[in-house]
C-alpha positions, 0 to 999 in steps of 0.5 A, spaced: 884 299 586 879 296 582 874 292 583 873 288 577 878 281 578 883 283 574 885 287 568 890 292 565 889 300 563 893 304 558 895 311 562 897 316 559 905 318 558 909 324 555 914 320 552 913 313 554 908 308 554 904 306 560 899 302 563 896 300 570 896 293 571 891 289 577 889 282 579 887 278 587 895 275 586 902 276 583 902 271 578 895 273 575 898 280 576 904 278 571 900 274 566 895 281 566 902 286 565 904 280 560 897 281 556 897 289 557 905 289 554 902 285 547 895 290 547 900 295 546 903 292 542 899 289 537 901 283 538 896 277 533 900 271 534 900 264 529 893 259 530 898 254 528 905 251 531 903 251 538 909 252 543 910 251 551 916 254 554 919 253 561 921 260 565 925 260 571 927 267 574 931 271 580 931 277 582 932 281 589 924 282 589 918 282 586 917 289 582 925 287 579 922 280 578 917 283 573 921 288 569 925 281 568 919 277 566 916 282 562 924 283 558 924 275 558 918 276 554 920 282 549 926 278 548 923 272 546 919 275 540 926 279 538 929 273 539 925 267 537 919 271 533 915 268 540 909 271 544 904 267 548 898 268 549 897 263 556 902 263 563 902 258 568 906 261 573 909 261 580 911 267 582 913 269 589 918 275 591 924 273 589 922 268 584 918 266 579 918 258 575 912 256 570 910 255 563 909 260 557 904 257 551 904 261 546 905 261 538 910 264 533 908 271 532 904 273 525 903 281 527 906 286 532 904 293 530 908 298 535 916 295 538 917 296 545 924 297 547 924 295 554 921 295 561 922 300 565 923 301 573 921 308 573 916 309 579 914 302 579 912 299 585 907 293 586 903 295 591 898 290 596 891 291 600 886 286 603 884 284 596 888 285 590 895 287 588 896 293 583 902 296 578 904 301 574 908 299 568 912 303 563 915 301 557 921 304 553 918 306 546 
């Protein structure tokens, strides 16, 4: 794994896109996999008209939570035109709560279509808890 505290890369992938996101926890894990998916997408959002959203999810464990954080998120910039550039999140196994601040967005240059579960484990060691995303394009 990585030594540097927390960070995301793009990988390679044939058809899709793909990066491998690492941080010391789950919920810097998550924001780092949010960052990737808006790097990736070339996601610039407003300097004005702040917003704070409040996000609860369920799932049956921690890699499923992911994809639906990740898919809440593309939902909302479809939706409401929204990307955040900040998560204040709690995030355990099976359930995530916290607050998204961000802005409306002004520029996505690439779309996402969904996040997929295809090969997608968290995996844990002493120091840091790593993924491998891939995104539907």
């Amino acid at each position: 794994m990585e030594n540097h505290e927390s960070g995301f890369i793009e990988l390679d992938h044939t058809a899709d896109w793909s990066v491998r996101v690492w941080a010391p926890d789950l919920p810097r894990l998550f924001e780092q996999a949010a960052s990737a998916m808006y790097a990736l997408m070339g996601v610039e959002l407003a300097a004005v008209d702040h917003r704070v959203i409040k996000v609860e999810l369920e799932a049956p464990d921690a890699e499923s939570l992911l994809v639906a954080f990740l898919n809440e998120l593309l939902y909302l910039g479809e939706e409401e035109g929204l990307g955040f550039e900040r998560c204040d999140l709690r995030v355990g196994e099976t359930h995530l709560e916290g607050r998204l601040y961000g802005a409306p967005q002004v520029v996505q240059r690439k779309e996402i279509k969904a996040v997929t579960y295809h090969g997608l484990e968290i995996k844990r060691d002493d120091r840091e808890v790593e993924a491998t995303i891939i995104f539907d394009v």
